[in-house]
Residue frames as a rotation matrix with the C-alpha (Angstrom) as fourth column:
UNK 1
-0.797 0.431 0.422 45.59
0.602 0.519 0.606 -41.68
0.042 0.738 -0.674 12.63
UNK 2
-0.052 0.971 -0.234 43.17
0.857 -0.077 -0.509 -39.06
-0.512 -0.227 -0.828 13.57
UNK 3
-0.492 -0.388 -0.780 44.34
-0.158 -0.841 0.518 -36.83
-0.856 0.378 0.352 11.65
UNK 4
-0.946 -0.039 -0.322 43.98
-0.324 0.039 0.945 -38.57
-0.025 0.998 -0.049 8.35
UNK 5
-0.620 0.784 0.037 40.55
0.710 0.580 -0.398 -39.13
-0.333 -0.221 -0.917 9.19
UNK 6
0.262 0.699 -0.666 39.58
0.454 -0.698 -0.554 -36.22
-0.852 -0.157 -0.500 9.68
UNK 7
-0.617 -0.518 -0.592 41.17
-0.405 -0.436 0.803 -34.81
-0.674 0.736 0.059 6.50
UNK 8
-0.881 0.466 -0.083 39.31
0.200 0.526 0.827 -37.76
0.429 0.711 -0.557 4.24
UNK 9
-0.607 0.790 0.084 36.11
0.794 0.600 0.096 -36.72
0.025 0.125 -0.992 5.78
UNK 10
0.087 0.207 -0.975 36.22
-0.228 -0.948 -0.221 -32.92
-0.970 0.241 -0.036 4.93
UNK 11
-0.831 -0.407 -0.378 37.62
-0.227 -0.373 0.900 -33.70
-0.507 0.834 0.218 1.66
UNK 12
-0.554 0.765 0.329 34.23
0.831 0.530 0.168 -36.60
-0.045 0.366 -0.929 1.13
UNK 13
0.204 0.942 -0.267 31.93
0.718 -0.329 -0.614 -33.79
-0.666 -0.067 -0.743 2.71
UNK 14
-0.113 -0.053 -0.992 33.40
-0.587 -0.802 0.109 -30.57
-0.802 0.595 0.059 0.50
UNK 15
-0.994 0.099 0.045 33.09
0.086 0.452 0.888 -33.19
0.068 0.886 -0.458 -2.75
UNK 16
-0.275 0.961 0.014 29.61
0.961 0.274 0.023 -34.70
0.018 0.019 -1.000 -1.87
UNK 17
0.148 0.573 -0.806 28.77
0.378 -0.786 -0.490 -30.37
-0.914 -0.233 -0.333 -1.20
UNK 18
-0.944 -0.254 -0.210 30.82
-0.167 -0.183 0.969 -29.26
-0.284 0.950 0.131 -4.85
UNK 19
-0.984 0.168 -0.059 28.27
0.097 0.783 0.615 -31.86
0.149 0.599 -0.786 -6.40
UNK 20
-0.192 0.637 -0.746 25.27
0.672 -0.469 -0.573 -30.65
-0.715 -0.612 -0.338 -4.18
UNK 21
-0.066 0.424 -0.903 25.68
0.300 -0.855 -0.424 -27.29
-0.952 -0.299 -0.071 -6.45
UNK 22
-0.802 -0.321 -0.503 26.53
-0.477 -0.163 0.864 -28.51
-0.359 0.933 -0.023 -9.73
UNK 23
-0.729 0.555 0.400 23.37
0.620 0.783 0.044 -30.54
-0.288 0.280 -0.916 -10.04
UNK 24
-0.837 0.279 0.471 20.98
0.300 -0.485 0.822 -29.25
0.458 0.829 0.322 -12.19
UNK 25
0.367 0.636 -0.679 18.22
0.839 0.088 0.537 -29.64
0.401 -0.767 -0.501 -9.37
UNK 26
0.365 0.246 -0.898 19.41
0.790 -0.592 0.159 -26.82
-0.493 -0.767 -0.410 -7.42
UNK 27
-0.698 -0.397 0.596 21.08
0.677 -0.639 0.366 -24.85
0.236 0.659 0.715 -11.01
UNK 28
0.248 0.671 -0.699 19.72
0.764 -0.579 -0.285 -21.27
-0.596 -0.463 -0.656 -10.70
UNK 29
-0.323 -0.435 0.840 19.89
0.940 -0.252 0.231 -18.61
0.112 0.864 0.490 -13.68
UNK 30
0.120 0.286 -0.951 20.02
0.585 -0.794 -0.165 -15.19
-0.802 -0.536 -0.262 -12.66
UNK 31
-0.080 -0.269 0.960 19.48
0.935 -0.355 -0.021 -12.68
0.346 0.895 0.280 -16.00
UNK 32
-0.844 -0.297 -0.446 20.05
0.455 -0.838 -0.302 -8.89
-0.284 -0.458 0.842 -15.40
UNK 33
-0.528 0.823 -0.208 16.98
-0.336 -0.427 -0.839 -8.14
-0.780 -0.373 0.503 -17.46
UNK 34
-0.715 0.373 0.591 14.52
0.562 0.809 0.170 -8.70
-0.415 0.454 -0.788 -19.46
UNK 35
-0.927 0.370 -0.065 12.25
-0.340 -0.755 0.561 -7.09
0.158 0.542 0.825 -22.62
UNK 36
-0.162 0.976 0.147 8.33
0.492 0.209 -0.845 -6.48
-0.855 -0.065 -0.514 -22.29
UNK 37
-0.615 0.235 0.753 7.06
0.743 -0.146 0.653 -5.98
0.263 0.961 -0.085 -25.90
UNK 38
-0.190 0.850 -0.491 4.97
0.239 -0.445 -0.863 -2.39
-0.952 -0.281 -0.119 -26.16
UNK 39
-0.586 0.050 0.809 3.01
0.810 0.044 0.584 -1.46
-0.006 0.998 -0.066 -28.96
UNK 40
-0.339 0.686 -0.644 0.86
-0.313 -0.728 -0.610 1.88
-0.887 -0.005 0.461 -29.85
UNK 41
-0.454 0.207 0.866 -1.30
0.888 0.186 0.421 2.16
-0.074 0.960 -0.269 -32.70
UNK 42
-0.766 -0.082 -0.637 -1.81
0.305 -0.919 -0.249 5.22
-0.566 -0.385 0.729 -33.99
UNK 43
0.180 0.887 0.426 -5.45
0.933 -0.016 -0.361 6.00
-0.313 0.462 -0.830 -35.62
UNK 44
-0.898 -0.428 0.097 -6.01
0.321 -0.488 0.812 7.68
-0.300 0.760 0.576 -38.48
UNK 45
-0.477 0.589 -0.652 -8.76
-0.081 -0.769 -0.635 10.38
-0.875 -0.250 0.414 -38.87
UNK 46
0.520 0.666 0.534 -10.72
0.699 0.028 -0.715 11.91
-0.491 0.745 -0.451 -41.65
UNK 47
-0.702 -0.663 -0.261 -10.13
0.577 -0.743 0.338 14.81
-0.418 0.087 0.904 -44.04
UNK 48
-0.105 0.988 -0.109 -12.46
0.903 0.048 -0.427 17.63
-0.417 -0.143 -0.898 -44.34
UNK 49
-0.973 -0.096 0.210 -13.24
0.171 -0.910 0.377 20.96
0.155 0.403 0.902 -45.46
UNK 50
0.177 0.792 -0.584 -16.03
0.635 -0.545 -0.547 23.88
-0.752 -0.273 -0.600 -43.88
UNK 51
-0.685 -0.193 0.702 -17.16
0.698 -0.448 0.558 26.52
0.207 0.873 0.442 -46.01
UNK 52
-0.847 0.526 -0.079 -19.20
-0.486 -0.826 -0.286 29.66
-0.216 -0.204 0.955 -45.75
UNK 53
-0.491 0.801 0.342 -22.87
0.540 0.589 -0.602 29.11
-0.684 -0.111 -0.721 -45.98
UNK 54
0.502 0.568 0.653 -23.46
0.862 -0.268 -0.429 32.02
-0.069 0.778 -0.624 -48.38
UNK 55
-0.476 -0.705 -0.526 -22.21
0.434 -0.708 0.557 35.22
-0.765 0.036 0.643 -50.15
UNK 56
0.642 0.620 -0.451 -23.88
0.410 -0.775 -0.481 38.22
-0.648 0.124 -0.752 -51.35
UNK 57
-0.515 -0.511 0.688 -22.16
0.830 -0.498 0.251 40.28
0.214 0.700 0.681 -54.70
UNK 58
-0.585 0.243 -0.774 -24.49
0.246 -0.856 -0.455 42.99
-0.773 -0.457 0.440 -53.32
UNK 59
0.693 0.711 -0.117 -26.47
0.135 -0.287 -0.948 45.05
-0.708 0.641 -0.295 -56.16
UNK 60
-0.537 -0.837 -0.100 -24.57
0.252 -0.273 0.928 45.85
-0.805 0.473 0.358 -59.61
UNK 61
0.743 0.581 -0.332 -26.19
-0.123 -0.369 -0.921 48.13
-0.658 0.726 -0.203 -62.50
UNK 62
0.395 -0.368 0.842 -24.98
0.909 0.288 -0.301 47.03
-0.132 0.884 0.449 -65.89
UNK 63
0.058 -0.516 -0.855 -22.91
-0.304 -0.824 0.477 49.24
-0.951 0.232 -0.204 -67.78
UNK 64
0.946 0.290 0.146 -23.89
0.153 -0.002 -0.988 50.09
-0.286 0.957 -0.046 -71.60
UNK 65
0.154 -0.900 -0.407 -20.67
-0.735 -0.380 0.562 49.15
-0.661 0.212 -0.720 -73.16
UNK 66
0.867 0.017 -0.498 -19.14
-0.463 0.399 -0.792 46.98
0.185 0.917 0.354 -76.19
UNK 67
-0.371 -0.927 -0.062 -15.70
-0.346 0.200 -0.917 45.99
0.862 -0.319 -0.394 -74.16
UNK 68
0.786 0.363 -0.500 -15.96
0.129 0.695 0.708 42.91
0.604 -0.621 0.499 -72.35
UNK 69
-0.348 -0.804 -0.482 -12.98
0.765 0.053 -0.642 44.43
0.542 -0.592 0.596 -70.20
UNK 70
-0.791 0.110 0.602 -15.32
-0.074 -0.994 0.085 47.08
0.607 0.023 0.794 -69.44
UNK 71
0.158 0.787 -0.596 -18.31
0.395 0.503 0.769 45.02
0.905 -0.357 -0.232 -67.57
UNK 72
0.175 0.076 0.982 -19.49
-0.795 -0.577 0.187 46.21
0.581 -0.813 -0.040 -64.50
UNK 73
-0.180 -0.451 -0.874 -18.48
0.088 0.878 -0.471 44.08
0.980 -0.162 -0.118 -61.72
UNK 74
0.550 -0.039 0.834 -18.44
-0.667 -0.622 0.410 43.01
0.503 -0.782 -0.368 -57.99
UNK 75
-0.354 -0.526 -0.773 -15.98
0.172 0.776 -0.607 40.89
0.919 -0.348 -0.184 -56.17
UNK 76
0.528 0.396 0.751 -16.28
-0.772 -0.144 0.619 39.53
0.353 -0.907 0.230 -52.88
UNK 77
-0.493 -0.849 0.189 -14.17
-0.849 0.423 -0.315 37.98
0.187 -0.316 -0.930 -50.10
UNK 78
0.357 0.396 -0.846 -15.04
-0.296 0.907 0.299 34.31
0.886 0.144 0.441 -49.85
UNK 79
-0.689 -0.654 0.313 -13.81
-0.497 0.113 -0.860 33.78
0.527 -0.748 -0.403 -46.05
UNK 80
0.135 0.260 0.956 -13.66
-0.942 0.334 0.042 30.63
-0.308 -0.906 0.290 -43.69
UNK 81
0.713 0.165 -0.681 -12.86
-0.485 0.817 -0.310 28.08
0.506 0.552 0.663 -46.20
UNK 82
0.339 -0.445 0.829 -11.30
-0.941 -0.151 0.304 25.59
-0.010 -0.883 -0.470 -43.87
UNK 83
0.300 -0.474 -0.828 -9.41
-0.174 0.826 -0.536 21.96
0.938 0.305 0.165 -44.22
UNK 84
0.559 0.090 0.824 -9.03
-0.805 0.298 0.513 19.62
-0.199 -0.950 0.239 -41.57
UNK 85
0.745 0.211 -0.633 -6.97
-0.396 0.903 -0.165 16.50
0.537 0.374 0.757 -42.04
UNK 86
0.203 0.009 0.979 -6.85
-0.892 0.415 0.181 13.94
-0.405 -0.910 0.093 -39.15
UNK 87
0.777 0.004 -0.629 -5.38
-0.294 0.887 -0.357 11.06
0.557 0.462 0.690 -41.40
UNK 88
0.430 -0.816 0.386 -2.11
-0.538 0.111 0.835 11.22
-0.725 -0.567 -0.391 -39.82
UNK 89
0.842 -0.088 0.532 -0.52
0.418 0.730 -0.540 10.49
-0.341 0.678 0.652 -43.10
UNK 90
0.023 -0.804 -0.594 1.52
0.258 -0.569 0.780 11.81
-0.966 -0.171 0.195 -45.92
UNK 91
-0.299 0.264 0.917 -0.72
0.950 -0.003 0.311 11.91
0.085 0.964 -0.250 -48.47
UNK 92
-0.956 -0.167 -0.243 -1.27
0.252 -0.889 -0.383 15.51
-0.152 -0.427 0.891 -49.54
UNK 93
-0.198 0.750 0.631 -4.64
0.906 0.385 -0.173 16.98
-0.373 0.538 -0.756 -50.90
UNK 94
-0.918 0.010 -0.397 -6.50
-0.078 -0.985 0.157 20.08
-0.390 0.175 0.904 -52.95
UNK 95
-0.262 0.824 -0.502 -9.31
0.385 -0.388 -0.838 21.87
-0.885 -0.413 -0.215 -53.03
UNK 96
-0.977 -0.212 -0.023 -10.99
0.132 -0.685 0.716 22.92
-0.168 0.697 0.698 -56.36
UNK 97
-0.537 0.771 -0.341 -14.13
-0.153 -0.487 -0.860 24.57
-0.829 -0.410 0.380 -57.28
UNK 98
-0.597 0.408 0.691 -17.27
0.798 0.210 0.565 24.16
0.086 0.888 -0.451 -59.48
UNK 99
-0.487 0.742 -0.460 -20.18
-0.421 -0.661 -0.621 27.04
-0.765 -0.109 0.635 -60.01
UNK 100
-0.533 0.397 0.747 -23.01
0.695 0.709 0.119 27.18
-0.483 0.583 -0.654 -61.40
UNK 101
-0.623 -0.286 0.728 -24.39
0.555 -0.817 0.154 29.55
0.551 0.500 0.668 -63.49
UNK 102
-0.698 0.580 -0.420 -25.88
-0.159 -0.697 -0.699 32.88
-0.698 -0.421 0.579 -61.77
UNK 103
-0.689 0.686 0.234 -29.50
0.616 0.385 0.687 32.33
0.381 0.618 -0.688 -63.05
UNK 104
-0.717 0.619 0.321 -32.48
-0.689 -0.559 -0.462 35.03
-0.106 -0.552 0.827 -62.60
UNK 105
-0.917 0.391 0.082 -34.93
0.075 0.370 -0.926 33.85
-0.393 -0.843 -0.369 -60.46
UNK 106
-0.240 0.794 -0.558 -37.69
-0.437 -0.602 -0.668 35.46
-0.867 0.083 0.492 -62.21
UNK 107
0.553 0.311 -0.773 -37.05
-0.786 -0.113 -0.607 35.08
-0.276 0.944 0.182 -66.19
UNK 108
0.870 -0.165 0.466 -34.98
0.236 0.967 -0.098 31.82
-0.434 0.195 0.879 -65.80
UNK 109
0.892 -0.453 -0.003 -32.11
-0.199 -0.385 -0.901 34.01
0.407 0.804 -0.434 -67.76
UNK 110
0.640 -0.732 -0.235 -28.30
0.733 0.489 0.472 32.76
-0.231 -0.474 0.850 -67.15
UNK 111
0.644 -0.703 -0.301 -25.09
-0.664 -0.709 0.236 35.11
-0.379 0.048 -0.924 -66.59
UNK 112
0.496 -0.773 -0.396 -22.20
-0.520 0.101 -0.848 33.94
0.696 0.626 -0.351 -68.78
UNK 113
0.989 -0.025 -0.146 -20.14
0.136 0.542 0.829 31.58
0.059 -0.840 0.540 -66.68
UNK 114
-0.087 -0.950 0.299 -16.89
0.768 -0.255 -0.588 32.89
0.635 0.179 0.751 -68.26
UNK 115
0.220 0.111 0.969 -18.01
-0.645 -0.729 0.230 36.42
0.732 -0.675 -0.089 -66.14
UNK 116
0.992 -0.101 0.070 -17.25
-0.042 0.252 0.967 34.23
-0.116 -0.962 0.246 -62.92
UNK 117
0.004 -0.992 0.127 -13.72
-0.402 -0.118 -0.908 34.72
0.916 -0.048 -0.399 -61.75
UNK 118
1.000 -0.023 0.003 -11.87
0.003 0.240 0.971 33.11
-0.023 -0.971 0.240 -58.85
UNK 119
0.254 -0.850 0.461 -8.94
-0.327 -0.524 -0.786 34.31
0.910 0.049 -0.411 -57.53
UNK 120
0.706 -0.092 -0.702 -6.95
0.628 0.538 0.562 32.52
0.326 -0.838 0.438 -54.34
UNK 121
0.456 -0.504 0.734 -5.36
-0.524 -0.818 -0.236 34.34
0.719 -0.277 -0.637 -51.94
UNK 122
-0.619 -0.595 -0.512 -2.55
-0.103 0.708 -0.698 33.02
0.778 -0.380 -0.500 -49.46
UNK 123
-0.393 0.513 -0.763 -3.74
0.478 0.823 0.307 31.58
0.785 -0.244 -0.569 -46.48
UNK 124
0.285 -0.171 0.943 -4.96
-0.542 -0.840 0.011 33.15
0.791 -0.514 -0.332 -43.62
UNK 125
0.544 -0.312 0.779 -2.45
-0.838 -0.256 0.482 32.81
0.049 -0.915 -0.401 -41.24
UNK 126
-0.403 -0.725 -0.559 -0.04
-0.833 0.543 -0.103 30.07
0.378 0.424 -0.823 -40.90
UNK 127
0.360 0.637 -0.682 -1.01
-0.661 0.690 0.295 26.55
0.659 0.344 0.669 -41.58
UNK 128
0.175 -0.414 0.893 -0.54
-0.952 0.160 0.260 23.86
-0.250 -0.896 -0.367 -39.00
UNK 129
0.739 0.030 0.673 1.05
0.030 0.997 -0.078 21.06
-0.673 0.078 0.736 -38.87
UNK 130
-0.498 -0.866 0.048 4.18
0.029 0.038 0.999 19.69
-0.867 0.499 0.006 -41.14
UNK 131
0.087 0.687 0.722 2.76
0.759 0.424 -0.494 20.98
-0.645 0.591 -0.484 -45.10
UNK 132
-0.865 -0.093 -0.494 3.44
-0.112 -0.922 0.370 23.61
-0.490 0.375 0.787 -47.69
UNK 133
0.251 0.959 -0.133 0.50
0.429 -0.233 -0.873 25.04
-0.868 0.162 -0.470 -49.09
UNK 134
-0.906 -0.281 0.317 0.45
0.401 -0.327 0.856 25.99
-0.137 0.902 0.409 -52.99
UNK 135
0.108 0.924 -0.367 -2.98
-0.128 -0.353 -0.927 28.39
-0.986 0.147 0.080 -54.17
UNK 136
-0.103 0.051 0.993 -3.97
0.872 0.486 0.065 27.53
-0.479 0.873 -0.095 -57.51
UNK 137
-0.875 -0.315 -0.368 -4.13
0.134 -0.888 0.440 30.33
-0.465 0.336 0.819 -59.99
UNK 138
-0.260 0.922 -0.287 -6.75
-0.431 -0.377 -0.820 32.74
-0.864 -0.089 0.496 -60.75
UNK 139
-0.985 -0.106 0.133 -9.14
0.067 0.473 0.878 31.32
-0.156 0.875 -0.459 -63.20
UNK 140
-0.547 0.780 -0.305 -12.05
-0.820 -0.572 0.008 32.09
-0.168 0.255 0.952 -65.13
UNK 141
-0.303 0.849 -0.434 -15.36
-0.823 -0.003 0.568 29.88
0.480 0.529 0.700 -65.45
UNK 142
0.459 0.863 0.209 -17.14
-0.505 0.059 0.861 26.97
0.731 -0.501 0.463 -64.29
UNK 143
0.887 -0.204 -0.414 -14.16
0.383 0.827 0.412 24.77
0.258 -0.524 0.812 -62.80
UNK 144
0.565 -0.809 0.162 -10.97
-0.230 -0.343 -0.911 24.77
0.793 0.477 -0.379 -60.85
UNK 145
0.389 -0.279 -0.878 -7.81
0.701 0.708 0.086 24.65
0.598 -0.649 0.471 -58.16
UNK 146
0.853 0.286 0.437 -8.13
0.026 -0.859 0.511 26.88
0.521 -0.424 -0.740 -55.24
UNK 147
0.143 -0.788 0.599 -5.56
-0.988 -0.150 0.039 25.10
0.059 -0.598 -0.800 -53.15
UNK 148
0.701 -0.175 -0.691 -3.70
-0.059 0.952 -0.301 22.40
0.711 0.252 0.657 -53.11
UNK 149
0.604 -0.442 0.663 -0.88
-0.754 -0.050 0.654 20.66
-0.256 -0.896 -0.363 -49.79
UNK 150
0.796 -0.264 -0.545 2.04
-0.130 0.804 -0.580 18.65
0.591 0.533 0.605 -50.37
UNK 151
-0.374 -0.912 0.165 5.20
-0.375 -0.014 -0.927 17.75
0.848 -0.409 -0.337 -48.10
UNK 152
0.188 0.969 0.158 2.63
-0.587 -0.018 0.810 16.38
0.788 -0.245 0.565 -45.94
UNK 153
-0.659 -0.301 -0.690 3.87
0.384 0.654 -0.652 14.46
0.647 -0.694 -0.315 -42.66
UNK 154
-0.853 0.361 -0.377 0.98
0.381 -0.063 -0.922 14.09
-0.356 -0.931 -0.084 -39.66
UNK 155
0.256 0.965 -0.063 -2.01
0.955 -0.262 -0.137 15.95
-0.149 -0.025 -0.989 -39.22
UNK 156
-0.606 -0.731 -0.312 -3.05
0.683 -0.680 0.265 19.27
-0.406 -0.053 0.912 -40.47
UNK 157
-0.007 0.923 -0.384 -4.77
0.942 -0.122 -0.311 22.20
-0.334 -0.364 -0.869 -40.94
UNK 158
-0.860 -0.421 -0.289 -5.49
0.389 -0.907 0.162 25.68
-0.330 0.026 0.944 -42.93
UNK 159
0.308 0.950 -0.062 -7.86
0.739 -0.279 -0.614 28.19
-0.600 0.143 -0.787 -43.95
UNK 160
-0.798 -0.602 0.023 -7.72
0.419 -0.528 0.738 31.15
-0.432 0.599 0.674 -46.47
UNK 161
-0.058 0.393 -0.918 -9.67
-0.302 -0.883 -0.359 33.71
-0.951 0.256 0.170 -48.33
UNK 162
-0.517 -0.477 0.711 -10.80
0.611 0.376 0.697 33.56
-0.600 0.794 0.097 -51.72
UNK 163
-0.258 0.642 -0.722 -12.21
-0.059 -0.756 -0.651 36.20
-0.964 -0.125 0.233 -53.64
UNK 164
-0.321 0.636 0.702 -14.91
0.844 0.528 -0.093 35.62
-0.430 0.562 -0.706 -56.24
UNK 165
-0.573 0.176 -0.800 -15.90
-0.354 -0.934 0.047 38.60
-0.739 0.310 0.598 -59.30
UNK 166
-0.362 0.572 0.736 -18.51
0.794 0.603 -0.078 37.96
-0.488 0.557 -0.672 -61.27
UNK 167
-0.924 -0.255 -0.286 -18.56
0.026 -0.787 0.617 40.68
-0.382 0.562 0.734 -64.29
UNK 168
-0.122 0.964 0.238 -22.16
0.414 0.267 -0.870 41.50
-0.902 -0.007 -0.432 -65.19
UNK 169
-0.453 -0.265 0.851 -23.32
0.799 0.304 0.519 42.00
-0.396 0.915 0.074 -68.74
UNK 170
-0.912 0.229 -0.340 -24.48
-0.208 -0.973 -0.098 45.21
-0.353 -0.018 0.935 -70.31
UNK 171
-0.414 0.823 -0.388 -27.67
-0.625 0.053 0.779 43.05
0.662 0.565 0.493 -71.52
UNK 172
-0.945 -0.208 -0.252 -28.28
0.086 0.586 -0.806 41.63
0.315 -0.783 -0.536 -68.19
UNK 173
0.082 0.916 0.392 -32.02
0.240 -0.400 0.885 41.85
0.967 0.022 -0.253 -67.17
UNK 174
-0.544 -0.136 0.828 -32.82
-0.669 -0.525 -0.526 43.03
0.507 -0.840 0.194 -63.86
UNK 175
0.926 0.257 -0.278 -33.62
-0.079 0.850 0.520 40.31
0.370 -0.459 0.808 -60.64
UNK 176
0.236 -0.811 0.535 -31.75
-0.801 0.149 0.579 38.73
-0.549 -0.566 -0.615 -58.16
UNK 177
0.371 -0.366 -0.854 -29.28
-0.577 0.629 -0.520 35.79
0.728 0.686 0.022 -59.63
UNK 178
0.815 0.148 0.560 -28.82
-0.560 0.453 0.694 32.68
-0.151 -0.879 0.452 -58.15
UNK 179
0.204 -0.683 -0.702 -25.83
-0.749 0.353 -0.561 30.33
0.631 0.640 -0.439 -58.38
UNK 180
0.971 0.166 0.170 -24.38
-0.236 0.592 0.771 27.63
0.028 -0.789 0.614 -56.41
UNK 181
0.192 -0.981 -0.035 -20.00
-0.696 -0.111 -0.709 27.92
0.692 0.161 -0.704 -55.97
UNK 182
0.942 0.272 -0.198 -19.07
-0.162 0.882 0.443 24.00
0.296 -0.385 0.874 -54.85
UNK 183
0.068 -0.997 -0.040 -15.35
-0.945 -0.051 -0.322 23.59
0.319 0.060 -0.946 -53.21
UNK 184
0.890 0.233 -0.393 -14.68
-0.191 0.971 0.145 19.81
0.415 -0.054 0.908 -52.85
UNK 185
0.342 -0.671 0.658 -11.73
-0.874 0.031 0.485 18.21
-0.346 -0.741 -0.576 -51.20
UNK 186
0.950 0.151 -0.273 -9.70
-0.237 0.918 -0.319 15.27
0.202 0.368 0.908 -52.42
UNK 187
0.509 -0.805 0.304 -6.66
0.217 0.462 0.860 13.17
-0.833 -0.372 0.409 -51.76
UNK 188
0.888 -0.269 -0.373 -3.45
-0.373 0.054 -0.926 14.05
0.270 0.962 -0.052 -53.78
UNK 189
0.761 -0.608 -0.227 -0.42
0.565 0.793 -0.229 12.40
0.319 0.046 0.947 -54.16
């Protein structure tokens, strides 16, 4: 009889232990891993544009003539015109110009504004950042589009030349001529 004793009172204690680990009281859930949300947020800038502070046509003596292809003239490079834009978008933008007229200082007298030319040249050097640059085409008088940026993805940056002729009349008076040659900056699609 000791036998079957001992037999029925492993089998009680390995039950009463089974039961021990299936209760929910000592249940333990073991996961391989687990997710920690991260987040960035990326900030969006500005968009800008620098510009010389002044430019000089130099002196220019009329020329007696009757052929407005014939006007004395003086061009000048327009360099440093620069574009910043820290939006971190994909919106593109462009750059176009007003003047005013070249006025003497003295007698108050105005230069034709058709006599103002502006001509864009490509950029200098290559433009940074993901963007194709288009220059706007030469045009005559008081308004216009120097440069424009589309394909736009991120930040970017360019600069370029532009050179500026302003054709003086053979009834021009003599004096210095002021003007005032505005490049503005705007968002384009």
């Amino acid at each position: 009889m000791r036998h079957s004793t001992r037999l029925a009172i492993s089998a009680v204690g390995a039950i009463a232990l089974a039961g021990a680990f299936a209760s929910p009281a000592f249940a333990t859930v073991i996961s391989p891993s687990d997710d920690t949300e991260a987040t960035v947020t990326v900030a969006g800038g500005s968009l800008s544009i620098t510009v010389p502070d002044s430019v000089d046509f130099g002196e220019v003596a009329p020329i007696q003539t009757n052929d407005p292809d014939s006007l004395a003239s003086s061009q000048v490079a327009l360099r440093g015109t620069a574009i910043t834009d820290t939006r971190a978008g994909t919106e593109g933008w462009e750059v176009t110009y007003s003047v005013t007229p070249f006025v003497n200082t003295t007698t108050g007298e105005a230069l034709p504004i058709d006599n103002f030319f502006v001509n864009p040249n490509t950029t200098d050097g290559v433009p940074n950042g993901v963007l194709t640059v288009q220059p706007g085409n030469p045009s005559t008088g008081a308004t216009g589009t120097i440069y424009s940026a589309y394909n736009v993805h991120g930040n970017n940056d360019a600069a370029w030349t532009t050179y500026l002729t302003l054709k003086i009349p053979a009834n021009a008076l003599a004096g210095e001529y002021t003007g005032t040659f505005t490049q503005s900056i705007t968002t384009a699609g």
